[in-house]
N, C-alpha and C positions, 0 to 999 in steps of 0.2 A: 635304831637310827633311821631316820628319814631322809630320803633327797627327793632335794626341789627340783621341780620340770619347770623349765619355761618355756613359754609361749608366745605365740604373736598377739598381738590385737594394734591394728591401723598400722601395722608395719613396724613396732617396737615392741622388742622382747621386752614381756614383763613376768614378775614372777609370780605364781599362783598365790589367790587370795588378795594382792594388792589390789586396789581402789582404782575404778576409770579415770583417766584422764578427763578433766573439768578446766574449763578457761576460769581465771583468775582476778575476778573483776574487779580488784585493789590493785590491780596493777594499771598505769594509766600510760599515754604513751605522749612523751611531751618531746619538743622541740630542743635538740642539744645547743642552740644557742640562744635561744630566747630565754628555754627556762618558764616560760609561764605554766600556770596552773591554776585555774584549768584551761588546756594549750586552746590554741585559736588556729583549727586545724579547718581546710577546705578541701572538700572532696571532687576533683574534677574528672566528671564521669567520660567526659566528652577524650579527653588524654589516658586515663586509664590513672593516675596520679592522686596521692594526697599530699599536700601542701602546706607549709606553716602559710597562714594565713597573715602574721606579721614581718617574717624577713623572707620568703617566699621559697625556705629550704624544704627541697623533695623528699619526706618520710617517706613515700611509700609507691609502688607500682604493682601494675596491674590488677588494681582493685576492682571489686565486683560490680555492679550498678546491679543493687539492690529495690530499686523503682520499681514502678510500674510500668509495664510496657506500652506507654500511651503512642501512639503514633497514627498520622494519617496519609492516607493513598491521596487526597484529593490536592489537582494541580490547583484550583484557587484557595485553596487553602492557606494565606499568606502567614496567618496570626493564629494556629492551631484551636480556631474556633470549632471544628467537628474533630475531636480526637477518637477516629474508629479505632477499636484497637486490633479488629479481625476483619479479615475480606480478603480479595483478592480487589488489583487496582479496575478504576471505573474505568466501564466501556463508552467512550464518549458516542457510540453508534446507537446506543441504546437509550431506555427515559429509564427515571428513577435512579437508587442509590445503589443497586442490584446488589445490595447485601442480606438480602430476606433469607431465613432459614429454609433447606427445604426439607421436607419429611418424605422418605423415600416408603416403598411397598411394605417393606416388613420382610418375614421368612415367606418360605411358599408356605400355604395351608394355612394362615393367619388372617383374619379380617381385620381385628384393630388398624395394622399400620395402612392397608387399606383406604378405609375410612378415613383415617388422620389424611392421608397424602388427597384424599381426593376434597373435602374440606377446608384443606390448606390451598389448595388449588384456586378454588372457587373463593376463598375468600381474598388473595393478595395476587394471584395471576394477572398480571398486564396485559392485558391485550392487545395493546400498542405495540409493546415489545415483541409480541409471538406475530404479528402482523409486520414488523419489522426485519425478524430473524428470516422470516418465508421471505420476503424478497429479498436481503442477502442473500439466500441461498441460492434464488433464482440467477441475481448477479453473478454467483460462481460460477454455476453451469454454465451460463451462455457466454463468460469469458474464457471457458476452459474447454467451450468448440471451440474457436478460433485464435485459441492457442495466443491469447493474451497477457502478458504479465502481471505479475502479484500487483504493483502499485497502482495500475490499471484498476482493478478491483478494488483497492482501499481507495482511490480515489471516488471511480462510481458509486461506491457505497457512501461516501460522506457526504458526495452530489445529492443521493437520493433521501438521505438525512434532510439535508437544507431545502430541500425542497417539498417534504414528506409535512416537518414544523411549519414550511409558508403556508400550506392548505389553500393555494392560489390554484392548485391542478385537480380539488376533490371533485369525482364523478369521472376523470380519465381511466382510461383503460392501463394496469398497472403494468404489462407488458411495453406498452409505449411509452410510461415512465423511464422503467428498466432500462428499455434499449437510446432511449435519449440520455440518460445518464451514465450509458458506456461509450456511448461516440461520445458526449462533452469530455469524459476523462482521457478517450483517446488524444484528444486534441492536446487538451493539457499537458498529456505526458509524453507526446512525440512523438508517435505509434501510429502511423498512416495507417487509418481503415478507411475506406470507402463509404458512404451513407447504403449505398445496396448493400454490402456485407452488412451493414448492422440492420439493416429492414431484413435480412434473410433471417436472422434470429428469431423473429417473431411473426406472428400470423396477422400482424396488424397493419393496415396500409400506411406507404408509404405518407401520404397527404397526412395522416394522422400523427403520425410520430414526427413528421417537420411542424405542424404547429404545436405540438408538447414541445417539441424541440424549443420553438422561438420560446414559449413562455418562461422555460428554465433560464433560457440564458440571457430571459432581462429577470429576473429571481436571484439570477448568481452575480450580476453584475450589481445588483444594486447589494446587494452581501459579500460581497467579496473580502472586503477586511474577515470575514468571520471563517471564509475557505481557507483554512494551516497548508493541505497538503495540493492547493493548487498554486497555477500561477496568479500572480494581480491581475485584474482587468482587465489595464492596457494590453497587457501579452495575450490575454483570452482573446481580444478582441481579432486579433492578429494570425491568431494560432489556426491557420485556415492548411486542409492537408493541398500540400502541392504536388506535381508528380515527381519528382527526386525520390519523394518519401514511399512511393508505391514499387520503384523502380525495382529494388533488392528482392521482394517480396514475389513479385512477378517472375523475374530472372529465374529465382528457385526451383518456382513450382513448374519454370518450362524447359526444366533443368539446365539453362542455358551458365555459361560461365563469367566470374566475372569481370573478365574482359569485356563481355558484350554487356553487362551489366553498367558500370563505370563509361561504355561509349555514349548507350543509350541516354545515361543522366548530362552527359557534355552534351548530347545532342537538344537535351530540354532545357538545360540550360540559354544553351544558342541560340534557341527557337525564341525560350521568350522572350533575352536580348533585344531581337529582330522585330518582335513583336509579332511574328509569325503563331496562327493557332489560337492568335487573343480571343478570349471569350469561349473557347471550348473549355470541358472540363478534364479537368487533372487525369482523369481515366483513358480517353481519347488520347491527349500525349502522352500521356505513359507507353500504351499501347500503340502507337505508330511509332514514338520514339526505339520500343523494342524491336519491332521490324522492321525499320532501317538497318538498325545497328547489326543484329542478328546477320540478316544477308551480309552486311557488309565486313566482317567479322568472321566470316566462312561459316557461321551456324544459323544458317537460313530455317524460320518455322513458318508457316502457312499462316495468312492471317483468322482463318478461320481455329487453329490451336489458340494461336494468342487471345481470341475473342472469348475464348469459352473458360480459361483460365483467367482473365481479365473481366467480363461482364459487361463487354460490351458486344454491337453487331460487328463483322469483320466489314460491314458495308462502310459504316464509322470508321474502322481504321484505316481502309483501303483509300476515302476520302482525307483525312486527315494526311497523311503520307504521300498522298499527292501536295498540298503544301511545302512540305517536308522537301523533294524529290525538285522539285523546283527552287527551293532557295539552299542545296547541298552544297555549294560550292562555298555560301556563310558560315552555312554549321558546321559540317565535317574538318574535323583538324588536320592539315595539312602534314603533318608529321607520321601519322599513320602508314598515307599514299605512300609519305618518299622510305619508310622503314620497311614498308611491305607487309604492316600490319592488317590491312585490310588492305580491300580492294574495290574499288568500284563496280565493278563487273559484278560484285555479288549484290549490287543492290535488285532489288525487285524492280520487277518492270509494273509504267504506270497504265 
């Protein structure tokens, strides 16, 4: 007498010597209210669902899409005329399709892979692109002295794209590129630098990177539909830094607080009102704006601190403040005095 063992196979006990399970292909799967045969069945990959095709009843869910995996990265791509089906998405910073194969070293101790990578090299390397990635990279750096933000840099980078394709600036110096294409993005993106902070990045004179400067920005203005992540035109045109925007930045680094921070911008405010200061540069009232306010404020700094944190002479501020110091009784807001927020007394003498 024998006994049978059963067994698993796919998760059902079967019993030994019995025959694999086989799908059944006389069996057919038809619509319980149609009835046709043979059914008129749609498979909609997009729902996960199959479909009678004629009364529109759900046989079936979560079907497989058994296709092929055609799909494509690219944003003009309206009518799946390039269907890549591998990559990763395009770098719009970059030229070409940047989906080239690369062949890497190989093991240590190998030459073939070698060989291959350096052949491969030499026969599809861009050089556009490797002359591209160095000055982005240069753009990093010299946004991450001066402690600039990310958008700041996507945006210089796409400056220096548009204007890399004009080839209105070939034979410039690419440091003067560089550094005019982070002051244009500062502007854009609201981020008060100074034109000397951005000449200090670079070893290039100042005269040299204001006429790169002007070229870029009739380059940009005439492409501006084409700039995504800047402002339009109009705003460019406009987008001039004033001293409000240096105010905060200044305040910090003379550790001043900001109370004196918030005086100093009422006081630039006032001033231009007045029309007081017209024609100096935003640096100038920033920096006498600060030393008013400071003294006045009880955190009195020497103009010679302010100067050297500011970049300007303290001869310049100490004149500028005399304007200042003669039309106080415009600017300074009366509510301070009567709260005893400030005080007169602590202004600086002219």
């Amino acid at each position: 007498m024998t006994s049978g063992v059963m067994t698993m196979s796919g998760g059902t006990m079967v019993s030994p010597g019995a025959a694999p399970f086989q799908k059944n292909l006389n069996v057919h799967l038809l619509c319980p209210d149609c009835r046709e045969d043979p059914p008129n069945l749609v498979e909609n990959f997009s729902e996960g669902d199959m479909v009678c095709g004629s009364c529109g009843l759900v046989l079936g869910d979560r079907i497989i899409d058994t296709r092929s995996e055609w799909r494509t990265f690219a944003n003009d791509d309206q009518g799946s005329d390039d269907p890549s089906r591998v990559g990763e998405a395009m770098n719009p910073l970059l030229n070409g399709n940047q989906l080239d194969t690369m062949i890497s070293f190989g093991l240590p101790g190998t030459t073939v892979g070698r060989e291959l990578s350096r052949a491969q090299n030499k026969a599809v390397h861009d050089k556009r692109d490797s002359a591209l990635q160095q000055a982005y990279s240069k753009i990093s750096q010299m946004c991450e002295r001066y402690s600039l933000p990310k958008m700041v840099q996507d945006a210089a980078k796409e400056i220096y794209k548009i204007v890399e394709d004009n080839r209105k600036l070939k034979g410039k110096s690419q440091e003067s590129i560089e550094a005019a294409a982070i002051f244009i993005a500062c502007r854009q993106s609201g981020v008060g630098r100074t034109f000397k902070e951005i000449c200090l990045l670079t070893s290039v004179p100042k005269k040299e990177i204001g006429r790169v400067f002007k070229v870029m920005k009739a380059i940009l203005l005439a492409n501006g539909s084409n700039i995504e992540a800047a402002n339009a035109p109009e705003e460019y045109q406009t987008a001039s830094t004033s001293a409000e925007d240096l105010m905060n930045r200044f305040c910090s680094h003379l550790g001043l607080s900001t109370t004196v921070a918030s005086g100093a911008q009422h006081i630039a405010r006032a001033a231009a009102h007045e029309g007081i200061l017209a024609g100096r540069s935003p640096i100038s009232i920033a920096a006498a704006a600060i030393y008013m306010a400071a003294g006045l404020f009880g955190e009195p700094k020497s103009a010679s601190k302010i100067a050297e944190r500011a970049g300007v002479s303290d001869g310049t501020i100490k004149t500028s403040y005399k304007f200042l110091w003669e039309a106080r009784d415009k600017i300074i807001d009366q509510s301070w005095i009567d709260t005893k927020k400030a005080s007169l007394a602590g202004l600086p003498k002219v």
